[in-house]
N, C-alpha and C positions, 0 to 999 in steps of 0.2 A: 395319704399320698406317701406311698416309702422314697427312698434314696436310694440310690449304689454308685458309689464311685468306686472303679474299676483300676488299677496297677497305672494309679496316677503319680508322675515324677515332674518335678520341678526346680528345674537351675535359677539363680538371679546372676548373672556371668561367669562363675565359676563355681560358684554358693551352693552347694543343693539343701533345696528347702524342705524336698518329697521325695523318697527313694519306692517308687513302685509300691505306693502305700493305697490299701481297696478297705470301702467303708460302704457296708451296708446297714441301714435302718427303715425300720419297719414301721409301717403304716402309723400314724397315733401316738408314737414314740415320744419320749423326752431324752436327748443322748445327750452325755459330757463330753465332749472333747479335752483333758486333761493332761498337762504336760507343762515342764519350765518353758520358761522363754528360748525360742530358736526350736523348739521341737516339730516345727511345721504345721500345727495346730489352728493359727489364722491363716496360714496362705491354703489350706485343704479347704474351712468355710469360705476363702473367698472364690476359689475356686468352684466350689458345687450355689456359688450366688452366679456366678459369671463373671464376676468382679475381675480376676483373674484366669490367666489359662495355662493348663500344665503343657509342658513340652508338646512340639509340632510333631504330629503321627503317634504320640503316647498320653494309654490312659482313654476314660470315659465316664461321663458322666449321665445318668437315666434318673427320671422323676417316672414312679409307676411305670417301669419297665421303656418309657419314650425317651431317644436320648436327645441329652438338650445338648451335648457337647460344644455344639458350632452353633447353638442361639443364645444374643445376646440376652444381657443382662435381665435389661427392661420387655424382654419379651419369657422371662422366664416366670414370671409371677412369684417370686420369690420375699420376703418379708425380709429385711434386715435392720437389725440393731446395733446401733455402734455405742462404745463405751463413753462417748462424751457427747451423748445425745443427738448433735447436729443438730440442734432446732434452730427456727430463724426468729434471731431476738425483736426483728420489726413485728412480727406477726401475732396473735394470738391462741393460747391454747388450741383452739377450733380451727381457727386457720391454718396452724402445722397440722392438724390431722388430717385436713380436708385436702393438703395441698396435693398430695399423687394423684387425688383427682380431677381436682380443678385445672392440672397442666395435661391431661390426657387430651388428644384433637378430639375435634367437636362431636365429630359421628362416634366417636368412645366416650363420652363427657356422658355422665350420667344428670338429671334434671337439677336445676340447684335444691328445689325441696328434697329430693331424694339423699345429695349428698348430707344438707342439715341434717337430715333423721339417722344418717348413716354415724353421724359425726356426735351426734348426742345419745346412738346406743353405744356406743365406743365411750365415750366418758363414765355413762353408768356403768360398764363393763369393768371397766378401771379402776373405779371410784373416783373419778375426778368431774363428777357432772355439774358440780356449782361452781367450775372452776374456769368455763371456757372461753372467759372476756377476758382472762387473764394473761399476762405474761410471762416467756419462761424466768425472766428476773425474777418473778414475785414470787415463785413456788421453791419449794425444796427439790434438791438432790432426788430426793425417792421417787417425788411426784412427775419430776424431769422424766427420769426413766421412762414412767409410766406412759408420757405424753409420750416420748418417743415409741412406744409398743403398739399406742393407738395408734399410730401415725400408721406404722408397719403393716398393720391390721387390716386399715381403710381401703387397700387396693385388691383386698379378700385373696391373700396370697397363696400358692399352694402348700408352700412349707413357710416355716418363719426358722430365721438365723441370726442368733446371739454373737458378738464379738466382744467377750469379757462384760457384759453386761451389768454388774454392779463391781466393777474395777475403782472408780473415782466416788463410790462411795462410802462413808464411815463405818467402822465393824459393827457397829448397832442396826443401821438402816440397812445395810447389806445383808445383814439377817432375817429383818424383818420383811425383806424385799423379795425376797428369793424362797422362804415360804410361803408368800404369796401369790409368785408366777408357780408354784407347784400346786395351789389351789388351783388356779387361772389357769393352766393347762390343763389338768383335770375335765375343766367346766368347758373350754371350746376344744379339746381332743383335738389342736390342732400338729403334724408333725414338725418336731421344732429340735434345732441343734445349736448347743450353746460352749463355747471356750472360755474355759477359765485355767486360772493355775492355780487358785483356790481348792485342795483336796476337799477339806470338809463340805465345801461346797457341793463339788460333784456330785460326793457319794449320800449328802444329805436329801438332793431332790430328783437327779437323774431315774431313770430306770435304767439305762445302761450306762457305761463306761469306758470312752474311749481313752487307753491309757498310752500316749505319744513320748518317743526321745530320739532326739539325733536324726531327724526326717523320717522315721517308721514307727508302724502299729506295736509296742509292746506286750498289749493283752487287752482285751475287750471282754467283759462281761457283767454282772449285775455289780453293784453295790459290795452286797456282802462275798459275792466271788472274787473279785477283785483285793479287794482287804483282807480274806481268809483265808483264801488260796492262790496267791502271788506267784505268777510264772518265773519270775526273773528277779534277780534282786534289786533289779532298778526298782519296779515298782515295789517291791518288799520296802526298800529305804525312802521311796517318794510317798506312800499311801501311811501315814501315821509315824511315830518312832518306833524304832526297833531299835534292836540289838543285834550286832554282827559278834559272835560267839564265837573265839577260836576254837577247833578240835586240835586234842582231844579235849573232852568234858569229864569230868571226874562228876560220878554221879549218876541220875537215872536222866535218861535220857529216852524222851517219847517215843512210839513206833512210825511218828511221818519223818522222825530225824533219821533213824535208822539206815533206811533203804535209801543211803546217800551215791549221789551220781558220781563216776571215776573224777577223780580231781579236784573231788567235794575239801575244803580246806575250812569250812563256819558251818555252822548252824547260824540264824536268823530266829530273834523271839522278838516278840512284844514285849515292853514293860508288863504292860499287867498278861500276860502269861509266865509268866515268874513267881517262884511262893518262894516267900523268905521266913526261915525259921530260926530260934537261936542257935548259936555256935553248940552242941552234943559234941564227945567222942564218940564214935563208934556208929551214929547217927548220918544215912545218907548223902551227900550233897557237895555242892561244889562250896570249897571253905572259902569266905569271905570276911571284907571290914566296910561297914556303915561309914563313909565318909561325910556326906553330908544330907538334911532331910527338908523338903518341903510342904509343909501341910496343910497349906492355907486352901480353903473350897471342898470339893466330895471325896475326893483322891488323894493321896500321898504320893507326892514322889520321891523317893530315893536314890540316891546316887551310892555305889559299891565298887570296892575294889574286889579283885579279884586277887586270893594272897599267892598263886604259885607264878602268876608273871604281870600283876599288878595291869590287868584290864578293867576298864572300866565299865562298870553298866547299870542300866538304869533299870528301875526296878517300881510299878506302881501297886499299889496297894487302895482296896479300898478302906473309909476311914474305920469300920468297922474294926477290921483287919489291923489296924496298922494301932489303934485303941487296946486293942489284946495284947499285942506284941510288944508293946512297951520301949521298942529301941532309941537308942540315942547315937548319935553321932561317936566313934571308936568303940564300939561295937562288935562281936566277934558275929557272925553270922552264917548259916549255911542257903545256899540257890538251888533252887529246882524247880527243871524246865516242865511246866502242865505242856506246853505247844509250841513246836518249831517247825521248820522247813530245813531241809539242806539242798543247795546249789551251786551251781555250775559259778566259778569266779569271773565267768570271760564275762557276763552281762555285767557284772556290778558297775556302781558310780566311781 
């Protein structure tokens, strides 16, 4: 079931939340929605849920090309997940899953043996099938989630919609949580759109990338497109650390820096697109001082001044690299750029 939301805008009194922002995903999909807070990124899924509705006479909203724009909510078949569950603490595991069924009217109501079976392939689905006399008090964070997914599930939605979905939970479980809805998407191909402001997150399970600021679309596309080839330097400075590099650059500078737009004023690098060698005369590069070093885990990261106007930049090394090299803190050192970008100032943060 694809999506398209169409040159959808959206005020809260004065506030605009969606400046004429259009989001198409495709049949099967798993999209990010990714962006800081206030970028419009939950009022867009509450919108394409029906939760919400964008400005009178603007914008549109189609599930496979039908537009649901002006049907409600409950009539869109839509799955949603909210980031604090919503379960009902009276009730039991099996009983929140079951519940969008059991309140449907009668001539919709499906048999109650039907719903049981429906409600115990959803637990094995989840892995939570020994778990359905239980209460949400008694389970973990993770398992909560899960419950709330089956729940979502139960009324065989046409899409399914994440709202920060592993937000309230701890950096371990949110890990392990969220490689497992990218199995579990996988396995029922169902199309599902999820927001977070978690980068690694996104780019770790998404297929696609919706990259949001300021109520509009800043760039949309895979994973590695998005992180490799950054439109703007919003998303340059929002997708990983980088380095905002003043020009000029003393030194070799790549051929994507080169062909710089009018008013180009930085280059943009990666720490680890950075090679740092010792201080040489006569040797390449831009001349710097090791200020200070981090080594601890696979990576080094360093911190560097830069000696002709004392800029600072970060510079990653792997430990290999950084094992050969021997540096130490006052250090004399030379930078050079493997890979940059140069852009337009008006978009940066």
């Amino acid at each position: 079931m694809s999506i398209l939301a169409s040159s959808i805008t959206k005020h809260f009194g004065s506030f605009r939340a969606l400046d004429e922002v259009s989001l198409s995903v495709g049949a099967g999909k798993l999209v990010a929605l990714l962006g800081p807070s206030g970028s419009g990124k939950t009022t867009l899924l509450r919108i394409i849920a029906g939760l919400e509705h964008a400005d009178p006479g603007v914008g549109r909203v189609a599930f496979h090309g039908e537009d649901v724009t002006h049907v409600a909510a409950g009539k869109r078949r839509v799955g949603f997940v909210f980031q604090h569950y919503a379960l009902f603490r009276h009730m039991t595991v099996s009983e929140n899953i079951a519940f969008g069924l059991d309140v449907r009217p009668r001539a919709q109501r499906p048999a109650k043996s039907e719903i049981a079976d429906r409600v115990n392939a959803l637990l094995k689905l989840v892995q939570l099938d020994d778990l359905g006399e239980r209460f949400p008090t008694q389970l973990s964070g993770g398992q909560r989630q899960r419950v709330a997914l089956a729940r979502a599930l139960a009324v065989e939605p046409k899409v399914l919609l994440l709202d920060e979905p592993f937000g309230a939970l701890d950096a371990r479980v949110r890990k392990d949580l969220r490689r497992w809805l990218r199995r579990f998407h996988d396995e029922i191909g169902l199309t599902t759109v999820f927001v977070t402001h978690d980068q690694e997150e996104a780019l770790e399970i998404a297929d696609e990338v919706v990259v949001m600021n300021n109520a509009r679309v800043e760039q949309v596309g895979t994973p590695q497109t998005v992180y490799d080839r950054p439109s703007t330097p919003f998303v340059y400075q929002f997708l990983g650390n980088v380095n905002r590099l003043r020009l000029p650059w003393h030194g070799y500078l790549p051929e994507t820096a080169l062909a710089a737009p009018d008013g180009a004023e930085a280059v943009f690098v990666r720490p680890h697109d950075l090679e740092l060698v010792r201080y040489q005369s006569g040797i390449d590069g831009e001349a710097g001082l090791v200020l200070s070093i981090h080594a601890a885990g696979a990576r080094a990261c360093l911190t560097c001044e830069r000696r002709s106007d004392g800029e600072r930049i970060e510079v990653e090394l792997s430990r290999a690299e950084y094992d050969q090299l021997q540096v130490r803190p006052d250090d004399a050192v030379l930078l050079r750029i493997r890979h940059s970008r140069a852009l337009r100032e008006e978009y940066a943060i």
